[in-house]
Each structure stands twice: as structure tokens, then as C-alpha cells.
C-alpha positions as CSV (number, residue, x, y, z in Angstrom):
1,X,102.3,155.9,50.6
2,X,102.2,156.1,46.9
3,X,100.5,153.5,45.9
4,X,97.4,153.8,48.7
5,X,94.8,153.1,45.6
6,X,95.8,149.4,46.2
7,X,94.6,149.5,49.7
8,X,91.7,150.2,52.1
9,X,90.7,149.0,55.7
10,X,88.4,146.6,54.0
11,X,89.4,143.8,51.3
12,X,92.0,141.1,50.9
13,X,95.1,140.0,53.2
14,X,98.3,139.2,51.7
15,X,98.0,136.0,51.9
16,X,94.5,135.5,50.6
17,X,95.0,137.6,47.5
18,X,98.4,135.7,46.3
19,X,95.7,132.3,47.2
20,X,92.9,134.5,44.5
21,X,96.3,135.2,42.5
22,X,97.0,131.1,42.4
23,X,93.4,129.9,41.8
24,X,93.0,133.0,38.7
25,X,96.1,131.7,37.1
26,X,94.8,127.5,37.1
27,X,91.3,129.4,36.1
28,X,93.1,131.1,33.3
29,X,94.6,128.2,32.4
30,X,91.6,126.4,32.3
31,X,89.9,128.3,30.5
32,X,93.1,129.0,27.6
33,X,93.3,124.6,26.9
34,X,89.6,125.0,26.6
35,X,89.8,127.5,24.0
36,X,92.9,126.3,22.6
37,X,90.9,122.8,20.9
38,X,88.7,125.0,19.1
39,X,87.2,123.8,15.9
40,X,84.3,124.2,13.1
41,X,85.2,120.6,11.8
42,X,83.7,117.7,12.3
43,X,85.8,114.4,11.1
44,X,85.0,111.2,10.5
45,X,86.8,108.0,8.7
46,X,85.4,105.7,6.1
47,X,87.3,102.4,5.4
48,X,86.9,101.1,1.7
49,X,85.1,98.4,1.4
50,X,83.0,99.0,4.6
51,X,79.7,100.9,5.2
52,X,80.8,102.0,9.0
53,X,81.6,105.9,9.3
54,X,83.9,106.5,11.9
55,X,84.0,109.9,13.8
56,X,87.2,110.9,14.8
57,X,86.5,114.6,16.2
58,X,83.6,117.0,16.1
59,X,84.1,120.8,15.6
60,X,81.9,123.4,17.6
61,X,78.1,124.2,16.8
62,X,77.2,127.4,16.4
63,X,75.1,128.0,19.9
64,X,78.5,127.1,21.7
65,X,79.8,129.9,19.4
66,X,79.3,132.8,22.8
67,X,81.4,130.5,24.5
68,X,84.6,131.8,23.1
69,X,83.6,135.8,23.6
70,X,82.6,134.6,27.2
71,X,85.6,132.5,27.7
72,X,88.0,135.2,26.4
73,X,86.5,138.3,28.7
74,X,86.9,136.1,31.7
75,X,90.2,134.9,31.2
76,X,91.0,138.5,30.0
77,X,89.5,139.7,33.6
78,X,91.1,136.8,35.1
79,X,94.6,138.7,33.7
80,X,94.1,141.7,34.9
81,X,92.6,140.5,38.5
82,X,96.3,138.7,38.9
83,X,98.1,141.7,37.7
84,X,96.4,143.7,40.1
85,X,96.8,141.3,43.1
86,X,100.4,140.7,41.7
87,X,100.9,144.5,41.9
88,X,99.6,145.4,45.2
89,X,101.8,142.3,47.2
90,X,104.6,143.7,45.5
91,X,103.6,147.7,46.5
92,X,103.1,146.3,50.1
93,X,106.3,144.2,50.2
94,X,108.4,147.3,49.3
95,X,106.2,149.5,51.6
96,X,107.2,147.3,54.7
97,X,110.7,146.9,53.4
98,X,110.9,151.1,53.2
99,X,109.5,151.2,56.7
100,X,112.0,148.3,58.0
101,X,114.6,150.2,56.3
102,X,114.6,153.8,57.6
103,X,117.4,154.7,59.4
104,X,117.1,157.2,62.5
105,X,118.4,159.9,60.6
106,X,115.7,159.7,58.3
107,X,113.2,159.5,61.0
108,X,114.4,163.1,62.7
109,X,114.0,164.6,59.3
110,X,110.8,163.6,58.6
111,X,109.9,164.7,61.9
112,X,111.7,167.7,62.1
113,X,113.5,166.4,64.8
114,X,117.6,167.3,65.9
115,X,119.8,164.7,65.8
116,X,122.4,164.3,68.7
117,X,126.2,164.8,67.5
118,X,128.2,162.4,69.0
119,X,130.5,164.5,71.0
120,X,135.0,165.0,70.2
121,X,137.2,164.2,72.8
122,X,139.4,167.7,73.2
123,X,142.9,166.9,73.5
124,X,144.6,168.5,76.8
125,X,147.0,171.1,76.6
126,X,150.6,170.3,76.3
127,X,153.1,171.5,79.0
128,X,154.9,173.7,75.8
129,X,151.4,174.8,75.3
130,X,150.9,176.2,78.6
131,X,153.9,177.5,78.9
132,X,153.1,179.5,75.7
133,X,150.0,180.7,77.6
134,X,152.4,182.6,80.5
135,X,153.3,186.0,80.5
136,X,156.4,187.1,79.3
137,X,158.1,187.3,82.8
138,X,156.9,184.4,84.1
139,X,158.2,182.4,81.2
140,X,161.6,184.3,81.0
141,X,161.8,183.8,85.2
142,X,161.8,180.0,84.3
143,X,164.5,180.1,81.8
144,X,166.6,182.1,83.5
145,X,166.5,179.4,86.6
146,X,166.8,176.3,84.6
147,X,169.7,178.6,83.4
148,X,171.2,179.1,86.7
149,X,170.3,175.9,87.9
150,X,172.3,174.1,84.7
151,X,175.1,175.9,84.9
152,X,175.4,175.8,89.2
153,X,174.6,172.1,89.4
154,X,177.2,171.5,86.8
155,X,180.0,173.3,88.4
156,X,179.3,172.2,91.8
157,X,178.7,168.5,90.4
158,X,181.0,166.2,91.9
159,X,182.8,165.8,88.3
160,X,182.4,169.4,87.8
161,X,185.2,171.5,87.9
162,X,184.4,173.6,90.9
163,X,184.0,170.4,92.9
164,X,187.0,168.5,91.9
165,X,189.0,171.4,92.8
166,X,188.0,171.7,96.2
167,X,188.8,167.7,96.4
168,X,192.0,168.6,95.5
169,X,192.9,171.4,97.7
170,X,191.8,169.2,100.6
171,X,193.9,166.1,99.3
172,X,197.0,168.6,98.9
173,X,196.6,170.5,102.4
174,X,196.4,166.9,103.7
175,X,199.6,165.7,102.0
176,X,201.6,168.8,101.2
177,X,204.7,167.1,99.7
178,X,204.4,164.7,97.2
179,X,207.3,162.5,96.0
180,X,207.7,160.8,92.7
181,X,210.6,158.6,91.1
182,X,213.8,157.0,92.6
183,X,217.4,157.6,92.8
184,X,218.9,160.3,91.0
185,X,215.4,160.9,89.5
186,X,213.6,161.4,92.4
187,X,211.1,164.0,92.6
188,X,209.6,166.4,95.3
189,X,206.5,167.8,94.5
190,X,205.5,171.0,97.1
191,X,202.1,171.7,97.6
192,X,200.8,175.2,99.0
193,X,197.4,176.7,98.4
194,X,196.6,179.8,97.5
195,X,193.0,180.0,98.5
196,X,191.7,180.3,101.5
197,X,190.4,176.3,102.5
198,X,187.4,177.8,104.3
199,X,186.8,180.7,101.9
200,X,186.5,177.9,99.5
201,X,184.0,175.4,101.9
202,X,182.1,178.4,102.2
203,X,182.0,179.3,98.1
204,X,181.1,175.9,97.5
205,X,178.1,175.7,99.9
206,X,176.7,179.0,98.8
207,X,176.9,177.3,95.3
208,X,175.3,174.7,96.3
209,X,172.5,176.6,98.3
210,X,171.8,179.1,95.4
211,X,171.9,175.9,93.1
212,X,169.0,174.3,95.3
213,X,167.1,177.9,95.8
214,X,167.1,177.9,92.0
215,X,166.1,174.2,91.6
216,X,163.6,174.7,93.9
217,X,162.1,177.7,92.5
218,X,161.9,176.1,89.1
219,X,160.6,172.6,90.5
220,X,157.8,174.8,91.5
221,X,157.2,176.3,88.3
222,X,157.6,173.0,86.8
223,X,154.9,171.3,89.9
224,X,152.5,174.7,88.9
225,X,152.5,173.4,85.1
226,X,151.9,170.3,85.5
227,X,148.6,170.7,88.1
228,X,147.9,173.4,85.2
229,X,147.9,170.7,82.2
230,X,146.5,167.8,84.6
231,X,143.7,169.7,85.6
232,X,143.2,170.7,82.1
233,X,142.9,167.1,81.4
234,X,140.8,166.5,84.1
235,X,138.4,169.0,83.0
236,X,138.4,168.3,79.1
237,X,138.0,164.5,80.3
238,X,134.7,165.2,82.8
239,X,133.4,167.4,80.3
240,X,133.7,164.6,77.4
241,X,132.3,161.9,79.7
242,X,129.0,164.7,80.8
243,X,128.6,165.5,76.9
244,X,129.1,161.3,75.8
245,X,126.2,161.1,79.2
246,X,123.7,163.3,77.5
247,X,124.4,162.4,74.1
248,X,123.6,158.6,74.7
249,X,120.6,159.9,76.8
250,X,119.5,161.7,74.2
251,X,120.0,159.0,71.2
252,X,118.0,156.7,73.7
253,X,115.1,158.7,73.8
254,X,115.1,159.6,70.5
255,X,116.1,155.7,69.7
256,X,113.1,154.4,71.4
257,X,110.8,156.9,69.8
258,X,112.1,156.2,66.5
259,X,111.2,152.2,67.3
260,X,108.0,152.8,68.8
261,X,107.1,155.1,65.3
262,X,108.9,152.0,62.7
263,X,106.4,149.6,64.4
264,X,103.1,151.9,64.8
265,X,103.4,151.6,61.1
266,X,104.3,148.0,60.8
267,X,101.0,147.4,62.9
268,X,99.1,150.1,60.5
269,X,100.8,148.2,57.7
270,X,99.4,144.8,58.3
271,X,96.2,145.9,58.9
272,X,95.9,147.2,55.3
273,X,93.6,145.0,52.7
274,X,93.9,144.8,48.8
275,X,90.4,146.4,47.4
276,X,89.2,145.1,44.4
277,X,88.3,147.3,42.1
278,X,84.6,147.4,41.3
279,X,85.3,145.9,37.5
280,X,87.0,142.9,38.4
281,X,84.5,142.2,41.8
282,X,82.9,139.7,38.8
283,X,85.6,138.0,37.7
284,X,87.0,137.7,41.4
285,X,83.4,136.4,42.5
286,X,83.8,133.8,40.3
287,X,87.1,132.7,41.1
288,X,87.4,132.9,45.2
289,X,84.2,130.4,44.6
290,X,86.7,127.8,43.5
291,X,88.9,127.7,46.7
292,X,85.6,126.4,48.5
């Protein structure tokens, strides 16, 4: 503390010195009207006509001359006891207030101490961001099934083409003949196929069983990335909530050890007493006899 040479273990409290502090300042003033009706001059008052001399004030013999020298030193000494008691309140008040004020961060420094880092949630990896992690044939492999599997499912789809052209040979084996108009303007549409009905159920349900190989191959691609980035998750997550467990353990201990140091000094600060120095020990003598 940099102003220690206000304090010791022995001397005045707070509240006792800004009591001496009061009492010095009514002493001072005291002392200051006392001195203020100083005079050499008697006066008195004659009236004309009458043989009665009237005093009206009388000045200051000689003797009571020391007086003033005496008066002066003491209320000079009674100055400087209040400036000092004045000063050391105030060096104590900011001393507690710098104590009350330090922040933890402060405390590890001045004790050399590490100060936990609050730990970052890591964000988990992106399903693109995996997939950028795969070799180069496993990543090609998927695009050439969601390839396959685009381009199957949309032929064999029941508005693809593939689809609605085995509805219609199946509608035309079932009506061959197809008649349109009236009269004179009647018309005869013949209907004969030129594919092989069976050859064709068969083409279509090997369509559709490559389609769902190649579905089914990527879905498991698909199901292997996303236990990839879930897991990743999983992991990141765990180790955030293990790193937030030992960081708050860590901020507690060192929390509690920063308390138990702020008020060790409090306690060490209210037991600290205002010395007076030994040149005013006269003038404070005199003074702290007036409070009893």
C-alpha cells in the first residue's frame, strides 16, 4: 500500500480520527474568533458636560501578548493534525475501494495465477464437408448412383416415359381395334405391337430392380454420412459440455480463492489505525481532551 506511513497496528480508528478531525476544526475555530478581536486599544466615552468616563472596549496588555504566538502554533498544529487525519481517511477509503474493486483477472496476475478460457463451441461438420473428406472413389461411387438412380427412377416413374409406354401396350393388346367418328367419317384404328408384352414386363422390372439396387446403395451412403456428421456432433457436443465442466470447476476454485484473498485484506484493512506523528501527539493531546 502506498501510503502505509499513515498507518500502524497501533493508533486511531476511522471513526475516532474523523471525531479528532471534528473537535480540531471547532478548536481551530475557537481559537481563530479568539484571535480575530485582537486589540492594543483601550476606548472609553466622555459625554460633555459630565465627569463619568465610559469604557467602551479594552485592548490587550502586554503579558497576554504570548497569547497570540501560543494561540497561532496551536491552531497552526490544529491544521496540520486535520489535514493529516483528513488525508489518511481518504488513503484508507481508496485503499478499501481498490481492494473491493479488483476483478479476478487482476487477482491471477498478481498471483501469477492462469486464468481459465471459457471454452468455443466447435461447429459439427456439414454433410458437404464430409463428403469432401472421402476418397476420390468413394465420392465418384455416390455420384454415379444418384446418377443411375435419377435417371432409372425417372424413366420407370409412372409419368415417365418408359412406364407410360408399357401402360399403353397393355391398354392396346387389350383393345386392339379402336374406332373413332361416325358415318362416312368413321374411323378404324388397328392396334399391333411390336414388342414382345413379356420382354417388356420383364425390362421394366429389371428397371425397376437396378433402380432400387442403386437407391439402396446410395441410401447407404447417404445413412453412413449422416452417423458420420451425427456422431461428429455428438463428439464436438460431449467434448464442449467436459471442457464448459472443468472450466466452471476451475473458475470456482479459483473464484473462491480470489474471495477468500479480497476479504483477508478487508479484515487486515480494518484492523489498520492512523498514527500520529510524534509532532502533532501535542496538539492532538490537547484536543481528544475536549471530547471527554
Amino acid at each position: 500500500m502506498s501510503t502505509s506511513s499513515f498507518f500502524g497496528t497501533e493508533g486511531l480508528t476511522m471513526t475516532s480520527a474523523n471525531h479528532i478531525a471534528n473537535l480540531a476544526k471547532e478548536f481551530t475555530k475557537s481559537n481563530e474568533r479568539s484571535l480575530n478581536n485582537l486589540s492594543f486599544i483601550e476606548t472609553s466615552l466622555t459625554i460633555i458636560g459630565s465627569d463619568v468616563n465610559q469604557p467602551i472596549s479594552s485592548g490587550w496588555p502586554t503579558e497576554a501578548l504570548s497569547c497570540v504566538e501560543k494561540n497561532l502554533r496551536a491552531i497552526s498544529e490544529a491544521h496540520s493534525l486535520i489535514a493529516w487525519l483528513r488525508e489518511a481517511i481518504k488513503a484508507y477509503e481508496k485503499y478499501v475501494k481498490s481492494i473491493e474493486a479488483k476483478t479476478l483477472e487482476e487477482f491471477c496476475e498478481e498471483h501469477n495465477a492462469t486464468m481459465p478460457i471459457e471454452p468455443r463451441r466447435k461447429q459439427p461438420i456439414t454433410k458437404e464437408e464430409y463428403i469432401g473428406t472421402l476418397p476420390i472413389k468413394e465420392r465418384n461411387k455416390m455420384l454415379m448412383l444418384q446418377a443411375e438412380a435419377a435417371v432409372y427412377g425417372k424413366y420407370i416413374h409412372p409419368d415417365g416415359h418408359f412406364a407410360g409406354a408399357r401402360t399403353e401396350l397393355m391398354e392396346k393388346m387389350a383393345n386392339e381395334t379402336e374406332v373413332k367418328g361416325s358415318g362416312r367419317d368413321t374411323l378404324l384404328y388397328h392396334y399391333r405391337p411390336t414388342a414382345d408384352a413379356m420382354k417388356v414386363e420383364d425390362l421394366f422390372y429389371r428397371l425397376q430392380k437396378e433402380y432400387r439396387a442403386a437407391q439402396a446403395e446410395l441410401n447407404g451412403y447417404l445413412h453412413k454420412i449422416d452417423q458420420a456428421v451425427q456422431q461428429d456432433a455428438d463428439e464436438k457436443s460431449k467434448a464442449y459440455n467436459d471442457a464448459m465442466a472443468t472450466y466452471h470447476l476451475e473458475l470456482s476454485v479459483l473464484t473462491k480463492s480470489f474471495e477468500s484473498d479480497k476479504l483477508h485484506r478487508l479484515e487486515e484493512a480494518r484492523k489498520l489505525r492512523i498514527v500520529i506523528p510524534n509532532d502533532l501527539k501535542g496538539i492532538y493531546s490537547i484536543i481528544s481532551e475536549l471530547g471527554k
